[in-house]
C-alpha positions in Angstrom: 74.4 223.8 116.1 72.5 221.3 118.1 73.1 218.6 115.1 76.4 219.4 115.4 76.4 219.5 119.1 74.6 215.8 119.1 77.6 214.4 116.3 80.1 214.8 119.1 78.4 213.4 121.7 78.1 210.7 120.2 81.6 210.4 119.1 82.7 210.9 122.4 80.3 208.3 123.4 81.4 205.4 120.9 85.3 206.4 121.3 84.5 205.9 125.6 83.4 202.4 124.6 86.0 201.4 122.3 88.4 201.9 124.2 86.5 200.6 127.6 86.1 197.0 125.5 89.6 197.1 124.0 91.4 197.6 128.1 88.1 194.7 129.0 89.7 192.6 125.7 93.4 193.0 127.0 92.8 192.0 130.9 91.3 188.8 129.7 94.5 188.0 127.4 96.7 188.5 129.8 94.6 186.6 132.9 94.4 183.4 130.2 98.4 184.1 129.2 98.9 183.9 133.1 97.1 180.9 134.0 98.4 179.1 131.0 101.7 179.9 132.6 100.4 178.7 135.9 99.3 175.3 134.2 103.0 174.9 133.2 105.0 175.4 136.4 102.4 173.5 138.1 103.1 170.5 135.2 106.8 171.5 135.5 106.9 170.7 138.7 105.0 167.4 139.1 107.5 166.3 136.4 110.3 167.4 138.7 108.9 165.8 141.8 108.6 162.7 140.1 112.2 162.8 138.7 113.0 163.2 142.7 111.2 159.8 143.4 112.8 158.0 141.0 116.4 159.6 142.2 115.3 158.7 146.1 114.4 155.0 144.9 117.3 154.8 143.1 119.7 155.8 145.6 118.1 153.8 148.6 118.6 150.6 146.9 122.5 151.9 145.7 122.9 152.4 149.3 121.6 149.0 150.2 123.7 146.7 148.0 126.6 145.7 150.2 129.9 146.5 148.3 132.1 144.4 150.8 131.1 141.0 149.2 131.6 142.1 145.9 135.3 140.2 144.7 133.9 136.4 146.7 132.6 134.5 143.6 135.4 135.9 140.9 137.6 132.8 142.1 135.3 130.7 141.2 134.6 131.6 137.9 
């Protein structure tokens, strides 16, 4: 009876830990899966800021080409 008794406790004991490691296991999959999402917005966004420089140069110097002069030399040519 106590054999018996001892079998099950230590079933009980081993299942408990299985499953403790397998829930540890899964919280660190989805922390990485999270930062590696993280890492791409952040990346996602630098590329988009960048993109928004380049569109702020660009239209400063569209806006400071003077478009009344443009028909002068065309005689000329």
């Amino acid at each position: 009876m106590k054999e018996q008794n001892n079998k099950n406790n230590i079933g009980t004991i081993l299942g408990i830990i299985i499953v403790i490691l397998i829930l540890i296991i899964g919280a660190f999959y989805f922390y990485n899966e999270s930062m590696k999402r993280q890492i791409e917005i952040k990346k996602i966004n630098e590329q988009n800021r960048a993109a928004l420089e380049e569109i702020t140069i660009f239209e400063k110097d569209l806006n400071s080409i003077e478009m009344n002069n443009l028909g002068e030399g065309i005689d000329e040519l």
